[in-house]
C-alpha positions as CSV (number, residue, x, y, z in Angstrom):
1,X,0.0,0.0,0.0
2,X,1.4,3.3,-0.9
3,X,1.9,6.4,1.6
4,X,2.2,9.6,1.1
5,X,4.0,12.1,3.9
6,X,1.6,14.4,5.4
7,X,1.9,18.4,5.2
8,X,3.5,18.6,8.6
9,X,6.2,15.5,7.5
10,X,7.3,17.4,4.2
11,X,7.7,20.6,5.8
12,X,9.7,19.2,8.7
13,X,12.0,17.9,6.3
14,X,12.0,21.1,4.5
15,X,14.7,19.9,1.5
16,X,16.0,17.8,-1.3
17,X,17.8,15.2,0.3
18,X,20.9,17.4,0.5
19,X,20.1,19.7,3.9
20,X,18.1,22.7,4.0
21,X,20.0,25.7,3.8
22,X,19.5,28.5,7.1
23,X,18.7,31.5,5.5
24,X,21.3,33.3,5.2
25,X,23.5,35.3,2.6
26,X,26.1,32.9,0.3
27,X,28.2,33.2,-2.6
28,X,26.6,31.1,-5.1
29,X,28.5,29.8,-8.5
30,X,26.0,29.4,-11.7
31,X,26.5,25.4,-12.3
32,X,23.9,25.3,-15.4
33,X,21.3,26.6,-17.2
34,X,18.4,24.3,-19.1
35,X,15.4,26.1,-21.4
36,X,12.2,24.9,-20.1
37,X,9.6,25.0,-22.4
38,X,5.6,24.7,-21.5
39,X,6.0,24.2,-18.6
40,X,3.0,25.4,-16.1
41,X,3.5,26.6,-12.3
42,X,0.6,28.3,-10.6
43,X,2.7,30.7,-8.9
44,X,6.2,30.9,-11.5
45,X,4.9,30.6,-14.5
46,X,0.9,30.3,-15.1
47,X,1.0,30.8,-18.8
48,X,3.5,28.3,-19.1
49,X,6.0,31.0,-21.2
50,X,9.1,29.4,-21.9
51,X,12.0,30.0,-19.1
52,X,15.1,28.7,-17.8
53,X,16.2,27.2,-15.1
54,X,19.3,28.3,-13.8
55,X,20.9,25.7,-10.7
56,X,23.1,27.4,-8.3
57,X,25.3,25.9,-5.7
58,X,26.2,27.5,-2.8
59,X,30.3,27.7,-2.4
60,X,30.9,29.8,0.9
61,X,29.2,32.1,3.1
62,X,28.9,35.9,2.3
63,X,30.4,37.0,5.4
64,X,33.0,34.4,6.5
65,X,34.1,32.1,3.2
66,X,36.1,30.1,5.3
67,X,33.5,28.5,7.3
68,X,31.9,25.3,6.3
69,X,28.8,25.8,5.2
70,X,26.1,23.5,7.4
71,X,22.4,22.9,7.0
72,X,19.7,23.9,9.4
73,X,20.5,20.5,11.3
74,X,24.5,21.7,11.5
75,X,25.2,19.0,9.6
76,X,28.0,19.8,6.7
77,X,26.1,20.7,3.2
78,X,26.4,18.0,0.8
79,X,28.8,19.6,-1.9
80,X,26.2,18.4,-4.5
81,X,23.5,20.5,-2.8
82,X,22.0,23.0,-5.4
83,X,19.1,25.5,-5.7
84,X,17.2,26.5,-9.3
85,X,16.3,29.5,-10.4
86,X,13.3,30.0,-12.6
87,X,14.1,33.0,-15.0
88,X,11.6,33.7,-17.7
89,X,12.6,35.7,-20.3
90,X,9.5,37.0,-21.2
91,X,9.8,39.0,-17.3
92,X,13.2,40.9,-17.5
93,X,11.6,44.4,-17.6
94,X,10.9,46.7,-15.4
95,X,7.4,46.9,-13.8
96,X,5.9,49.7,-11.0
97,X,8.0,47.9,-8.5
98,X,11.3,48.4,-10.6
99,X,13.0,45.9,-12.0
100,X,11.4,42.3,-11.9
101,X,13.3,39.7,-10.3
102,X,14.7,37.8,-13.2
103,X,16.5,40.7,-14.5
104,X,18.0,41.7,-11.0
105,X,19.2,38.0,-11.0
106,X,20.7,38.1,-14.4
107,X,22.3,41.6,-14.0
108,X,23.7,40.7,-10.9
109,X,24.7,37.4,-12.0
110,X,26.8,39.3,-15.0
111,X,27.8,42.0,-12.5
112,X,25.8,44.6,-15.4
113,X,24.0,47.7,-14.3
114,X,20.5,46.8,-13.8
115,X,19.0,49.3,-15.4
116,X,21.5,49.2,-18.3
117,X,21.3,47.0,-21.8
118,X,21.4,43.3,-20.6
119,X,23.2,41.8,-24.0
120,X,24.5,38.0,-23.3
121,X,23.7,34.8,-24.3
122,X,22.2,32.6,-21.4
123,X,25.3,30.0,-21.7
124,X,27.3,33.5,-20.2
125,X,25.3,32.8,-16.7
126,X,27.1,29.3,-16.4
127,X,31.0,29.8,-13.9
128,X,29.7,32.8,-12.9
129,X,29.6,33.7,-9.0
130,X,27.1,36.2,-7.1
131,X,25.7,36.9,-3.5
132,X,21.9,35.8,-2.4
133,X,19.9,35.4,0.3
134,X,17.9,32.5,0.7
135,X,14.3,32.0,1.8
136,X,12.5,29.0,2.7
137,X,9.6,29.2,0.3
138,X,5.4,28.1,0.9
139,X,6.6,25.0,-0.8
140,X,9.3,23.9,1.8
141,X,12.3,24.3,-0.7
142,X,14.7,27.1,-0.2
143,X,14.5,29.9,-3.0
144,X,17.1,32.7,-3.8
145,X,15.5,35.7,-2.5
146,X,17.4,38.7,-2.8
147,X,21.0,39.1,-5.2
148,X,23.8,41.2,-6.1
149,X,26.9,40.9,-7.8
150,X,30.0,39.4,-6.6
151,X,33.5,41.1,-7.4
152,X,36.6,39.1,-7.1
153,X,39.4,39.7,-4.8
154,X,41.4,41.5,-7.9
155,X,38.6,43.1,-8.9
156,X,37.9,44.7,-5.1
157,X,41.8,45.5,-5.3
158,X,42.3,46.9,-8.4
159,X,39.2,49.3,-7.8
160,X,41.1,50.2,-3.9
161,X,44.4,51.4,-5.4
162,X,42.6,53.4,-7.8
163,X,43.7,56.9,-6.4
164,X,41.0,59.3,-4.7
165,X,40.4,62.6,-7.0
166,X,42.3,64.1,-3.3
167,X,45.2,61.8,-4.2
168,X,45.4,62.6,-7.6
169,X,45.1,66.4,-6.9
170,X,47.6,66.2,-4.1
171,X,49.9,64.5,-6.2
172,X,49.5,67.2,-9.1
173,X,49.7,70.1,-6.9
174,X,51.6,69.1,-4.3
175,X,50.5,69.3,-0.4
176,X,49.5,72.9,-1.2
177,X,46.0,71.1,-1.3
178,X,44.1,70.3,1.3
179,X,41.0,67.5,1.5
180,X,38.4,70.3,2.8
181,X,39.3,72.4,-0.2
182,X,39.0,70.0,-2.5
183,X,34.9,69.9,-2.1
């Protein structure tokens, strides 16, 4: 006879078989993409447009990348532990709210301006790394919540040594210059 878990049974297990994921902020690498096509969801996608489904894994913590990342039961994360993200490409405008969620994912996902031209092709998402928080969703699964774009350590660096317009000025002008004059 077959059984079937209960409400209260699924949401205490709350995942996929890999751990649930606390939510938190994490830097996430893009691990694939796959266009989905027909595909209904009542809450996603009711018109069943075609989207993409964009897996993520989880790779460190946003605020301390040297810890190991654990589950909800402090259990280490299965290194195969992924979450998708819907996109549909028919949504990456801009709405009363601003900019709808797929295209904040996507721009921050390329590190691109989100209110500038998003040109790429959606293979570009796939090695790339961003930040997001996750939610536990209605549906007991986690679900990326909020994003923005990651910058690598030479990237964070090589924007730091760029020299302050004081810097520059002081270096032109010599320490004739001070920083409350130069406003």
């Amino acid at each position: 006879m077959p059984r079937f878990e209960s409400e209260e049974e699924f949401k205490s297990r709350r995942g996929d078989g890999f751990g649930t994921l606390p939510d938190e902020e994490y830097l996430f690498e893009v691990i694939s993409q796959v266009e989905k096509t027909g595909i209904v969801h009542p809450q996603f996608n009711p018109n069943g447009y075609p989207s993409i489904e964009v897996s993520c894994r989880p790779i460190a913590y946003a605020d301390d990348p040297e810890a190991e990342i654990v589950d909800t039961d402090d259990e280490p994360l299965n290194p195969e532990k992924y979450i998708n993200f819907f996109l549909r490409p028919k949504s990456m405008g801009f709405g009363p709210a601003g900019a709808s969620k797929s295209r904040r994912f996507v721009a921050a996902v390329l590190n691109l301006p989100v209110t500038g031209s998003l040109d790429f092709d959606w293979p570009d998402l796939i090695g790339k790394r961003f930040y997001a928080s996750t939610i536990l969703g209605d549906n007991g699964y986690e679900q990326i919540d909020t994003v923005r774009p990651y910058k690598s350590k030479k990237e964070r660096t090589r924007k730091s040594r760029a020299p302050s317009l004081v810097a520059a000025a002081q270096e032109s002008f010599g320490d004739d210059i001070e920083a409350e004059d130069a406003f």
